[in-house]
N, C-alpha and C positions, 0 to 999 in steps of 0.2 A: 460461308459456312464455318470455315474454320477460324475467323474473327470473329463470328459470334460464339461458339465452343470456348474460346479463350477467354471471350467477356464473362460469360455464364461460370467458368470455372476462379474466377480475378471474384466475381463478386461471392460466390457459395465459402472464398479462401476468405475474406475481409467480415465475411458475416460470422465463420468459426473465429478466428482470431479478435471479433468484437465478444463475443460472447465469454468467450475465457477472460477477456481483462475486465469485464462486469460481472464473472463470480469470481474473480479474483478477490477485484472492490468489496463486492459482498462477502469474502472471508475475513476482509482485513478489517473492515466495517463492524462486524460483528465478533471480531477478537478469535477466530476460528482458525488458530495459526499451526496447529498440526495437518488443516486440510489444505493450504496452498501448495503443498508438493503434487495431489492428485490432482489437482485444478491444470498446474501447470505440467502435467505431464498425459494432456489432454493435446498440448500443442503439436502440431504436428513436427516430424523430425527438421525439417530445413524450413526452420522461424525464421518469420520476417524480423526486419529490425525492430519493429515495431514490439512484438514478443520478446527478442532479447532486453529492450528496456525493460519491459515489465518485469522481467526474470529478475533481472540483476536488482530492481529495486525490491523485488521480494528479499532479495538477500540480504541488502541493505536493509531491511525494516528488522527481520532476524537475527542479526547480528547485535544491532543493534536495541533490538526492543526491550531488553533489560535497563537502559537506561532513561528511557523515554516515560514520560505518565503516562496511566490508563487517562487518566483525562481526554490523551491524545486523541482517543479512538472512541469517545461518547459521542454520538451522534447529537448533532444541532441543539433538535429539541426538548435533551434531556440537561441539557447546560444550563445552570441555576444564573441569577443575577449576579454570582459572585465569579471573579476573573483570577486566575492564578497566574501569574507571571511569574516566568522560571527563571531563574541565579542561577550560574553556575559557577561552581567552587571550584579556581583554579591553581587553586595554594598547592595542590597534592600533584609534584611532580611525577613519582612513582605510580600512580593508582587514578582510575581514570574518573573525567571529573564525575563530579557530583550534582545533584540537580536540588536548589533548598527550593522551595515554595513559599511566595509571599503573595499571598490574597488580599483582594483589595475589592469595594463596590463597583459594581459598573452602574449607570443609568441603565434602564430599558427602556 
């Protein structure tokens, strides 16, 4: 009885913890970046490792999202024949780099 309590409660912990990193995805996917604070403060207090990953890469996308394309974040089907490949400008010691855009055909 009390191995199965324990299974029952392993899986009800893996099913909330999947769910928060699939509306997570769904925030990040959707460009909804003032709601992944409430997404993740959905998790419970003593996260798995699993949650701190996702945590920390939330941070990581934040921190950083000013430098990255919206391109980054258009979903599959919305991405034309044309491919952008990003440069990045590394002349500017002071100032952090810079991202130029040079487009190019792809086949489809």
């Amino acid at each position: 009885a009390i191995v199965g309590a324990g299974v029952v409660w392993l899986v009800k912990r893996l099913q909330t913890e999947m769910a928060i990193a699939v509306e997570i995805a769904d925030k990040i996917g959707k460009r909804q970046w003032d709601q992944l604070d409430e997404v993740l403060a959905k998790a419970p207090c003593n996260k798995s490792t699993f949650l701190q990953s996702i945590e920390q890469i939330v941070g990581h996308l934040k921190v950083y999202r000013a430098y990255m394309p919206d391109e980054l974040f258009v979903p599959d089907r919305d991405i034309p024949g044309i491919r952008e490949e990003a440069v990045v400008d590394s002349n500017a010691e002071s100032r952090p780099p810079q991202v130029v855009r040079a487009s190019s055909r792809e086949a489809l």
